[in-house]
ZAPAFI-285635 format. One record per residue (C-alpha): x, y, z; chain. Coordinates in steps of 0.5 Angstrom, whole numbers, m for minus. Example, Ala and Ser with C-alpha at 12.3 -4.5 7.8 and 13.67 -1.06 7.14 Angstrom:
(pt (25,m9,16),'A')
(pt (27,m2,14),'A')
//
This chain:
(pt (149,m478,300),'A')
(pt (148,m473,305),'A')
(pt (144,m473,310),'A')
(pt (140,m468,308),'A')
(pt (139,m469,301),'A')
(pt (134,m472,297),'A')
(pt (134,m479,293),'A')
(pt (132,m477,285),'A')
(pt (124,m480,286),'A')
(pt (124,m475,292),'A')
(pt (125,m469,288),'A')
(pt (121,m470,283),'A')
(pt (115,m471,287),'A')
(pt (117,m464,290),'A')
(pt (118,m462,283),'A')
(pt (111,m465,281),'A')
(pt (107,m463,288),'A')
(pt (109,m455,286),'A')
(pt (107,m456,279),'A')
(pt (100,m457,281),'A')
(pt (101,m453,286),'A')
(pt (102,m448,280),'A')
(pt (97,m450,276),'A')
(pt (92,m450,282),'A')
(pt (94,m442,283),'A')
(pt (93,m442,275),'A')
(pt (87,m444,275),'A')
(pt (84,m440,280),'A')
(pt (86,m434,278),'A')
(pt (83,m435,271),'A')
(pt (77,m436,274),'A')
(pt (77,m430,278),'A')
(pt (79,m426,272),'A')
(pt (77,m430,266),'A')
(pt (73,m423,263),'A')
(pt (79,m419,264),'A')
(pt (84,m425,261),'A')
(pt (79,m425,255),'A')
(pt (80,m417,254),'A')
(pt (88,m417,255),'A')
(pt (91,m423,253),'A')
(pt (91,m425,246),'A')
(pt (90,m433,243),'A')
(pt (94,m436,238),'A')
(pt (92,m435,232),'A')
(pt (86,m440,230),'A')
(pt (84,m441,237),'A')
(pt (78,m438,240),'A')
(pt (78,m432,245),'A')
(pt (78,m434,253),'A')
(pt (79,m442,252),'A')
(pt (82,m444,258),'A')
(pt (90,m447,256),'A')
(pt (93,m451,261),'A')
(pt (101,m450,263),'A')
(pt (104,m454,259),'A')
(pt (100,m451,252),'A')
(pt (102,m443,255),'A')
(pt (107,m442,249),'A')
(pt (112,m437,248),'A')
(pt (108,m430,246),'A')
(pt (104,m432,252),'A')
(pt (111,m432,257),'A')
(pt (111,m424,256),'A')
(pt (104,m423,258),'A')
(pt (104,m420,264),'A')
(pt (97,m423,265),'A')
(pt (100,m430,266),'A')
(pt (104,m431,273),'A')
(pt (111,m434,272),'A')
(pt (112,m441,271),'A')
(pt (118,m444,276),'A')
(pt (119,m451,274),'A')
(pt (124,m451,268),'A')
(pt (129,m448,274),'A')
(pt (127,m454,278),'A')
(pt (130,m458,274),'A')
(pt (137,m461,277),'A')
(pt (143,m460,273),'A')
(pt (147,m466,271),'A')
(pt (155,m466,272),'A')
(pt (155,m468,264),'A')
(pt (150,m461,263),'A')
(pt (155,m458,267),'A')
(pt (161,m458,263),'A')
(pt (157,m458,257),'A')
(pt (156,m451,261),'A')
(pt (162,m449,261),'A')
(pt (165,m451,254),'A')
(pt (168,m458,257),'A')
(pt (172,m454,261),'A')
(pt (174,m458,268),'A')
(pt (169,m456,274),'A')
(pt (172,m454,280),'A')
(pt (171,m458,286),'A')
(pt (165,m454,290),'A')
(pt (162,m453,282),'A')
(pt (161,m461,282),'A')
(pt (158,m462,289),'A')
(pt (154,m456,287),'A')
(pt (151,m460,280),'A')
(pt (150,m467,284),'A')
(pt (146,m464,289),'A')
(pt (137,m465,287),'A')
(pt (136,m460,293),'A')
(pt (133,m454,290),'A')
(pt (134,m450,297),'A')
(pt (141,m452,298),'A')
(pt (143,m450,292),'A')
(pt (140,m444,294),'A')
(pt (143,m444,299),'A')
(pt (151,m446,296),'A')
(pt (150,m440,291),'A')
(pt (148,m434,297),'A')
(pt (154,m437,300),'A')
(pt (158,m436,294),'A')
(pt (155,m429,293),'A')
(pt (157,m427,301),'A')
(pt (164,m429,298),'A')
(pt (166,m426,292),'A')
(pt (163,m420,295),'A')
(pt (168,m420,301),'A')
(pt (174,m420,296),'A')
(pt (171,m415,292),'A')
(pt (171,m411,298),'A')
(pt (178,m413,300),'A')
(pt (180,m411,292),'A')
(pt (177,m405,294),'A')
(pt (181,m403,300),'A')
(pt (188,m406,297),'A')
(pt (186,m401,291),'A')
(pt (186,m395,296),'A')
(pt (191,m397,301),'A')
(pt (196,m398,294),'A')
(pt (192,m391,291),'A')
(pt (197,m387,286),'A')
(pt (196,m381,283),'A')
(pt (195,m381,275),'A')
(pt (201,m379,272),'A')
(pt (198,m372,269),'A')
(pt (196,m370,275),'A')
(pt (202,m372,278),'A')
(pt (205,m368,273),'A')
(pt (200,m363,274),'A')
(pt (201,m362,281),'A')
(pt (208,m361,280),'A')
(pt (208,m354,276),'A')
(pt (202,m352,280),'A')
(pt (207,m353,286),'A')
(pt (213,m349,282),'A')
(pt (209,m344,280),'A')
(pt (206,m342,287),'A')
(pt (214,m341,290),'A')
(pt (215,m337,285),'A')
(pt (210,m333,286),'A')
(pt (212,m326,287),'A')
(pt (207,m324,292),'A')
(pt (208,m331,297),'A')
(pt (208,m328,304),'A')
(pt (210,m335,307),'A')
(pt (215,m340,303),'A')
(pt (214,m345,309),'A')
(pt (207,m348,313),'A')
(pt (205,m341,318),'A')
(pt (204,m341,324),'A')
(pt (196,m342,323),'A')
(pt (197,m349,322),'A')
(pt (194,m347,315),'A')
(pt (198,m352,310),'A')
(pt (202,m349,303),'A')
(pt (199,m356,299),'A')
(pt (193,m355,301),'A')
(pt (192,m348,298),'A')
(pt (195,m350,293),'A')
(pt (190,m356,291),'A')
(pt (185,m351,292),'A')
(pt (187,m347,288),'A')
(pt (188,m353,283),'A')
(pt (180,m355,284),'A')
(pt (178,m348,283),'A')
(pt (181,m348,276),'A')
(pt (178,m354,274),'A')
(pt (184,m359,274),'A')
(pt (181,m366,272),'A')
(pt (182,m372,275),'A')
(pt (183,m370,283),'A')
(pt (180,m374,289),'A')
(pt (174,m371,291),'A')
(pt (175,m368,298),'A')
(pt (171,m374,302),'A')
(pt (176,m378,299),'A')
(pt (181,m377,305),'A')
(pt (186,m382,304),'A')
(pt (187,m380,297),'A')
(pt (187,m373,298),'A')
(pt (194,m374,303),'A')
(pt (197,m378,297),'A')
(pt (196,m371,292),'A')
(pt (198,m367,298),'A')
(pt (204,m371,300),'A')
(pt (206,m370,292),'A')
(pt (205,m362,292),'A')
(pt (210,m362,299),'A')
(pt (215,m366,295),'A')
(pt (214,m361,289),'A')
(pt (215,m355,294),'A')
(pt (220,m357,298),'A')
(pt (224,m360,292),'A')
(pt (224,m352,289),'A')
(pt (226,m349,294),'A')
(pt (232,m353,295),'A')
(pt (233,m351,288),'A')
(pt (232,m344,289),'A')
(pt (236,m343,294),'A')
(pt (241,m347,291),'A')
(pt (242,m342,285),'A')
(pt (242,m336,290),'A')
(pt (247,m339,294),'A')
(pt (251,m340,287),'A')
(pt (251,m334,285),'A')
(pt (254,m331,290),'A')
(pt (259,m336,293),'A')
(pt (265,m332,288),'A')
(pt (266,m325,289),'A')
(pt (269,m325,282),'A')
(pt (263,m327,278),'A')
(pt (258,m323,278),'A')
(pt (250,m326,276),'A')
(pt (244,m320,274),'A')
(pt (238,m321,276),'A')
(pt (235,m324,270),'A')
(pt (240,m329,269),'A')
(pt (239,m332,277),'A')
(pt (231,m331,275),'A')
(pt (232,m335,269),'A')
(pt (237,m341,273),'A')
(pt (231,m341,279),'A')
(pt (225,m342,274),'A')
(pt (229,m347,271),'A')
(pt (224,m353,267),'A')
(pt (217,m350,271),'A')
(pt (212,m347,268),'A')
(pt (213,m339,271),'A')
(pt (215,m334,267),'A')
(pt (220,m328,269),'A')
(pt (216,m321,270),'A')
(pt (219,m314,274),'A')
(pt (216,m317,280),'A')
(pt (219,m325,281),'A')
(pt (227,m320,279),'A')
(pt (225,m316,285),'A')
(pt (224,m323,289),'A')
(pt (229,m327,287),'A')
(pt (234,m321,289),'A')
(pt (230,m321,295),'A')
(pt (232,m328,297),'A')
(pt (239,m326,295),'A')
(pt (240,m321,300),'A')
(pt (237,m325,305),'A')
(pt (242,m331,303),'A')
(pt (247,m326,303),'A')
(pt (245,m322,310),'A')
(pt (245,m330,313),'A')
(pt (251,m334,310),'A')
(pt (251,m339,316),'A')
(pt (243,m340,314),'A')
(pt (244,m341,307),'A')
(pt (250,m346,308),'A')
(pt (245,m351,312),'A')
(pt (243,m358,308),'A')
(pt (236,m359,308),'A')
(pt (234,m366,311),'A')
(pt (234,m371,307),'A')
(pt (231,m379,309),'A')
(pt (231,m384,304),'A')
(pt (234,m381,299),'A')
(pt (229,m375,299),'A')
(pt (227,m368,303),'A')
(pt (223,m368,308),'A')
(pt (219,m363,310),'A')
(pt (223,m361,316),'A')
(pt (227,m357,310),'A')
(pt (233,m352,313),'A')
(pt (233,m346,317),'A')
(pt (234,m341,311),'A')
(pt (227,m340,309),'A')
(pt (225,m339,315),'A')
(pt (229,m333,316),'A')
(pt (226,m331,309),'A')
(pt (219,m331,312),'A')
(pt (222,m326,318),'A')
(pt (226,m322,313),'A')
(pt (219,m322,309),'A')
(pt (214,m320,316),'A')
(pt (220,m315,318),'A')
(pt (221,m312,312),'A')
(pt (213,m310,312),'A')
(pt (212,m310,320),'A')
(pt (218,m305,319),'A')
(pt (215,m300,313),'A')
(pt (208,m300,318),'A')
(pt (212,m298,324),'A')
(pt (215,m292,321),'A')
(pt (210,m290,317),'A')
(pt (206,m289,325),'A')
(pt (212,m287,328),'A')
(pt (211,m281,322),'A')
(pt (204,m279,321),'A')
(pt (201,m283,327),'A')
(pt (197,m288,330),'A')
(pt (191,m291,325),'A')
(pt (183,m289,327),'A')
(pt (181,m295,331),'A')
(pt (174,m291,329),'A')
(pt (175,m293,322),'A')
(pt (173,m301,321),'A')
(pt (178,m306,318),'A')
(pt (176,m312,315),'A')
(pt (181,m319,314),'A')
(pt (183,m321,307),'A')
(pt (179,m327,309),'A')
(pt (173,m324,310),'A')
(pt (174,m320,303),'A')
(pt (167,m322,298),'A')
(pt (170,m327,293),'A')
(pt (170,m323,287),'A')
(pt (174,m318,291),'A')
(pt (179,m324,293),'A')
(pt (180,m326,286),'A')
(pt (181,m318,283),'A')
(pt (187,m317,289),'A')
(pt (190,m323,287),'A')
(pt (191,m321,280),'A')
(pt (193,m314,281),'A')
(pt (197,m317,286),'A')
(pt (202,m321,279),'A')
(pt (201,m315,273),'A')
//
């Protein structure tokens, strides 16, 4: 037997002087209260009202009565090993749950089952942490976040195909736009490991359909002799996504192409690939697509000055970004009829 622990005459005694204990406390309190009892406690049928009953005659209507104090000493009754299994449905105790029944010290018993409870909250917290590290997109918003990425290359009013200089980031954008509209199951914003893991799926998105795109482009224009309208290059560039041709998405996919045609040493460059998939250090083609982009509007602009004058730095400008929402959201949809 452990050093600390009680023969089988010691606990009972324990277990008895706390008994007494109790029905000292018992007693006491009846006393201080016998007028409030006898209104609020209801006897058993047959016995008269306000008859003082010891704790071996409280039975269970009386349990529930929140004018009579909990009784504690069925819990300090120490299981046996036999009791135990009975417990369990005969099933074979592990070692710990052995030693835990053979104990008759109720305050290490206590004790052993805060220990227990101290462990099995520390793996709940690894499982957790595992499940974040291991943390994998649905497969719907995986697919979700696949078109809404489609859909925004193929935007006919994009004015950047690659990150701009600003440090802002197409896949953040793009999962912006996602949460505006309502799409479900997202990471919340707080949660920033999972929200990589939805943004490194829409980078991928993205870079896998501009490789697309410029595949098509460059096809179309490998062979002299054969000659692919614009309908059918656009149809061959939206492929599988979700996009559906209009007057605007012709004129930027011919715009494309004449960006492809203008730099063939460009268009020819491969993306980098590692691992067997496209990273996003992608070739240098969209890049000359932005310039082209930001030259074509710079230059529309300068001529424009060059021909009717300077703009009246007296008339104030505002940044679409400072624009009120519902102005944003109007020129944006203006933007794709």
């Amino acid at each position: 037997m452990a050093p600390n622990e009680l023969t089988p005459e010691q606990a009972e005694r324990q277990r008895q002087a706390l008994l007494d204990s109790l029905n000292i406390e018992i007693a006491r309190r009846g006393d201080a209260s016998s007028d409030a009892s006898t209104r609020s406690s209801p006897s058993p049928e047959g016995e008269p009202r306000g008859v003082t009953r010891s704790h071996n005659e409280i039975d269970a209507s009386d349990a529930s009565n929140p004018a009579f104090p909990i009784l504690f000493g069925d819990l300090l009754s120490p299981y046996t090993l036999e009791e135990g299994r009975a417990y369990k449905r005969h099933k074979n105790l592990s070692a710990s749950a052995e030693q835990y029944l053979k104990s008759v010290n109720p305050m290490r018993q206590g004790f052993q089952t805060y220990v227990a409870i101290l462990e099995c909250s520390d793996k709940l917290e690894v499982i957790r942490n595992d499940a974040n590290s291991k943390y994998k997109l649905p497969d719907t918003v995986a697919k979700t976040a696949q078109d809404y990425a489609q859909v925004a290359i193929l935007a006919p009013n994009v004015k950047n195909y690659r990150n701009p200089k600003d440090g802002s980031k197409m896949e953040v954008a793009i999962a912006g736009a996602m949460r505006t509209v309502g799409v479900a199951q997202l990471p919340p914003t707080f949660e920033t490991g999972r929200c990589e893991v939805l943004n490194k799926v829409l980078g991928k998105a993205c870079i896998d359909k501009r490789c697309h795109i410029k595949t098509e482009v460059c096809k179309s224009i490998a062979d002299s002799n054969i000659k692919v309208d614009i309908a059918t290059l656009t149809r061959s560039c939206i492929g599988a996504s979700p996009v559906k041709a209009s007057a605007a998405l012709y004129q930027r996919i011919a715009f494309i192409r004449k960006v492809a045609a203008e730099c063939q040493e460009a268009a020819a460059a491969l993306p980098d690939v590692a691992g067997g998939t496209r990273t996003a250090k992608e070739d240098a083609f969209w890049l000359e697509v932005d310039k082209k982009l930001v030259f074509m509007m710079e230059k529309i602009y300068s001529d424009d000055v060059a021909a009717y004058g300077d703009a009246d730095a007296a008339i104030p400008i505002a940044a679409m970004r400072e624009m009120e929402d519902w102005l944003s959201a109007l020129n944006k949809t203006m933007e794709t009829l």
